[in-house]
N, C-alpha and C positions, 0 to 999 in steps of 0.2 A: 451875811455880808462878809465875815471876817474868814469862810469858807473860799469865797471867790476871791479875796485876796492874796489867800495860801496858793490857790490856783494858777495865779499870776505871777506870783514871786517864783514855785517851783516852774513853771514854765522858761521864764527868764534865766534863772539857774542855772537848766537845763541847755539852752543852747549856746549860756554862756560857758558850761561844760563841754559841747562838742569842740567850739570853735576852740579851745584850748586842748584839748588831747590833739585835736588835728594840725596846730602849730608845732607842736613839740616833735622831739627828733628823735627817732627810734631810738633804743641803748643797747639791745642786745643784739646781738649775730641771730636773728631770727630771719625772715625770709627776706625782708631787704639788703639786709648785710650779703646774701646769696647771689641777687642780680648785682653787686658792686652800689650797693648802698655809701653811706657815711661810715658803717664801720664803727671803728673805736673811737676815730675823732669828730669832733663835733665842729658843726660849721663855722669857721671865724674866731673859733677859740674863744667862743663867750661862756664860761661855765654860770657864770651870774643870770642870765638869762633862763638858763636850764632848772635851777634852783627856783628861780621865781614861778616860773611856769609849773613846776611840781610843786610847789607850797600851794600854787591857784588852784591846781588841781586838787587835793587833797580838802583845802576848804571849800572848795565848791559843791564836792560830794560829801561832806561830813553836814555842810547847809542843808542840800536838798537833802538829806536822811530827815534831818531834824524839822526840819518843812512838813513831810512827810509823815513823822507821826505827831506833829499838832495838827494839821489839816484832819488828820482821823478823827480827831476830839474835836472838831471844829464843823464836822457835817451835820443839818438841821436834821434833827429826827423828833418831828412833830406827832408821829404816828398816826397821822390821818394823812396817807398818802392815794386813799380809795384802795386799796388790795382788800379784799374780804374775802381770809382763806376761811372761816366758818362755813359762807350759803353758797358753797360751790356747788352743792345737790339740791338745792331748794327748785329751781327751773328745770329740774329733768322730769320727764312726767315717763312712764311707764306704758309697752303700748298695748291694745286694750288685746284678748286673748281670742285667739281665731276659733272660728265652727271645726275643732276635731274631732269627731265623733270616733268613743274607744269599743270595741266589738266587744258585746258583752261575752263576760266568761259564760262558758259553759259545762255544766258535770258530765263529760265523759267518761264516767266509772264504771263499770262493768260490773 
């Protein structure tokens, strides 16, 4: 149960992480600064906004990390999942040997 709640929570995380990178506003002269992006400045001269949005960012992804490896420790491993790598040869039968007859040797010695 506490498997599928990690589940949920990293999911949630998760697109609460996209919708926030995709808010925020490019910073460096990368390829939007090229088509006449924002540039150096930022829209409206809110640098508070830009702060917040990078602090979200950075706990959101430090959350889902740590989601991530309890959810590990969190997966049921009852070990009766039915997989039985032992009798994987028990059902092969072998098939039966066909009429070859071998031409008997013969002393050709002279």
């Amino acid at each position: 149960m506490s498997y599928t709640v990690f589940l949920i929570l990293i999911l949630i995380i998760a697109i609460a992480l996209i919708l926030i990178v995709m808010v925020q506003n490019p910073k460096g002269g990368g390829l939007s600064s090229t088509f006449g992006g924002g540039g150096g400045s930022s829209i409206g001269g809110v640098q508070s906004t830009n702060n917040f949005l990078d602090r979200t960012t950075w706990t959101l992804a430090i959350a889902m990390f740590a989601l991530i490896l309890l959810a590990n420790f969190a997966i049921p491993r009852t070990g009766d999942n039915g997989i039985n790598i032992d009798n994987t040869l028990n059902d092969v039968s072998t098939p039966a040997p066909t009429n070859t007859t071998v031409p008997p040797t013969t002393n050709d010695s002279i």
